[in-house]
Structures are given as C-alpha cells and as structure tokens.
C-alpha positions as CSV (number, residue, x, y, z in Angstrom):
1,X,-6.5,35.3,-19.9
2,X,-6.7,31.7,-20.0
3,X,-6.5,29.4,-16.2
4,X,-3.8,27.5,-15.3
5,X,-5.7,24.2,-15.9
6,X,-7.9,23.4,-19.1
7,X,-9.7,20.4,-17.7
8,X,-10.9,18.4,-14.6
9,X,-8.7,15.5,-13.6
10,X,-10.5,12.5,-15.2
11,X,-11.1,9.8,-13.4
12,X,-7.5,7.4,-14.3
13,X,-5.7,10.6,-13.0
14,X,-7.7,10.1,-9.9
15,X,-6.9,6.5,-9.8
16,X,-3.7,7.1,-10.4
17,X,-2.9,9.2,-7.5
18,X,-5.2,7.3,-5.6
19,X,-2.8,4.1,-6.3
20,X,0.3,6.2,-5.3
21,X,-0.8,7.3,-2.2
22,X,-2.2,3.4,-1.3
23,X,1.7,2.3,-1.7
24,X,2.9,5.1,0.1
25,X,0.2,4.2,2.8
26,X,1.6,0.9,2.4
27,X,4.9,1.6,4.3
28,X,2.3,-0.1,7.3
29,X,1.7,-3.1,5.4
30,X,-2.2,-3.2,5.3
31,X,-3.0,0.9,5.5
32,X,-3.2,0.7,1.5
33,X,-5.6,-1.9,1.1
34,X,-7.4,-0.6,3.7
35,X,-7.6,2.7,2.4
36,X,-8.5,1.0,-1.5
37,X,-11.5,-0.9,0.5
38,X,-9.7,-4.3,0.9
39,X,-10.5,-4.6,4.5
40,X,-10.0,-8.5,5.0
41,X,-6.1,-8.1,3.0
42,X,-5.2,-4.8,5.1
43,X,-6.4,-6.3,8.2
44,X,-4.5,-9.9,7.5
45,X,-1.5,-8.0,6.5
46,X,-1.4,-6.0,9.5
47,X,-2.4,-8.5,12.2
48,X,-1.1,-11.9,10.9
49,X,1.8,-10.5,8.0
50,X,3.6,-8.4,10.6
51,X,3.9,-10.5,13.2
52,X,5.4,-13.4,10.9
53,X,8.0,-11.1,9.4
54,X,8.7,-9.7,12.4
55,X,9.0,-13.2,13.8
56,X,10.8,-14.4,11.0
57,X,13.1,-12.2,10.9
58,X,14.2,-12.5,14.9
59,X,14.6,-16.0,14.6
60,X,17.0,-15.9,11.7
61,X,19.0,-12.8,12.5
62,X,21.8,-14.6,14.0
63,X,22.2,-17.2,11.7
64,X,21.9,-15.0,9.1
65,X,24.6,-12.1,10.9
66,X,21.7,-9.9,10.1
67,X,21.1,-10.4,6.1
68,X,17.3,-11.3,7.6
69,X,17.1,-7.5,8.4
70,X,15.7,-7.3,4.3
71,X,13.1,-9.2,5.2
72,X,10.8,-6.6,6.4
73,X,11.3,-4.0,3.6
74,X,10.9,-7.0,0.8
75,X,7.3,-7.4,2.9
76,X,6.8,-3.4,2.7
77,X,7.7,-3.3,-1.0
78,X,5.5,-6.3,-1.7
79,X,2.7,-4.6,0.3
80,X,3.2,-1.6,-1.4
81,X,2.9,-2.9,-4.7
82,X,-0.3,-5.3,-4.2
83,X,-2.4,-1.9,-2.7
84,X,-0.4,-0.2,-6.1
85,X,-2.1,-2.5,-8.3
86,X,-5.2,-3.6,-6.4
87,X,-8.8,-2.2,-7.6
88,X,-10.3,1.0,-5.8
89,X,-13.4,-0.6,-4.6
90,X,-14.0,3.1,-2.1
91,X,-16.3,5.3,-4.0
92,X,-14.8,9.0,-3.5
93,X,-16.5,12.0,-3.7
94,X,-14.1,13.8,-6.8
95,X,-15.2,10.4,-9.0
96,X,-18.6,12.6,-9.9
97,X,-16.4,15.4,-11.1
C-alpha cells in the first residue's frame, strides 16, 4: 500500500505557497513584505502608502462622483503583486526538508 504523497515539497513548492500567502497577506498593504522579510517596503507601505491613498482618495472623491473609490484596491493589487514577486529573504524551518 503505497502513501498518499510520493515526495517532500521541494523547496519552489514552498516558495510558491509562500508567495501566495504574501499577496494574500498583502490585502494590508505592507503585511506581505513584512512577512517575505522586507521590513523597510512593509513598513513604508503601511505607514506612508496608506495614508496617501487614503488621502488621495478623500480629496478626489467629489470631483471624481466617487470613481477615486478604485484607488485603494489598484494600491492593494499593486501591493499584492510586489510581495507576489519579491524574494523570500526569511529563512523557514521546512526549507531543510
């Protein structure tokens, strides 16, 4: 009777899911880079991004009859995809596996 798995996850399937779970992180623009060990990106992103989207956004909401409402999720998808893309610079326990 074989197992249900015939290997240990190498390490690009670790990375991979690492990457995912950065982006999702990422819906707090900052967590994921954070979390990949880019400490000086999540921290700007969280305390200086926000604030200027956020910022932004309130000033042109009128003007815009609320189109500037997509500004925020164009900075979360953006976020999302740097921490995607960015290197893992955390060492992890399950990289000696």
């Amino acid at each position: 009777m074989e197992p249900f798995y015939t290997s240990e996850p190498d390490d690009s399937q670790l990375a991979s899911g690492r990457s995912w779970f950065a982006a999702f992180l990422s819906l707090v623009p900052g967590l994921g880079h954070i979390y990949k060990g880019h400490y000086v990106a999540g921290v700007g992103y969280l305390l200086v991004g926000i604030p200027i989207v956020a910022g932004v956004t309130g000033l042109l909401l009128l003007a815009t009859f609320g189109l500037s409402l997509a500004l925020p999720l164009i900075y979360i998808a953006v976020a999302a995809a740097h921490a995607y893309a960015s290197e893992d610079l955390q060492r992890h326990p399950l990289h000696g596996i």
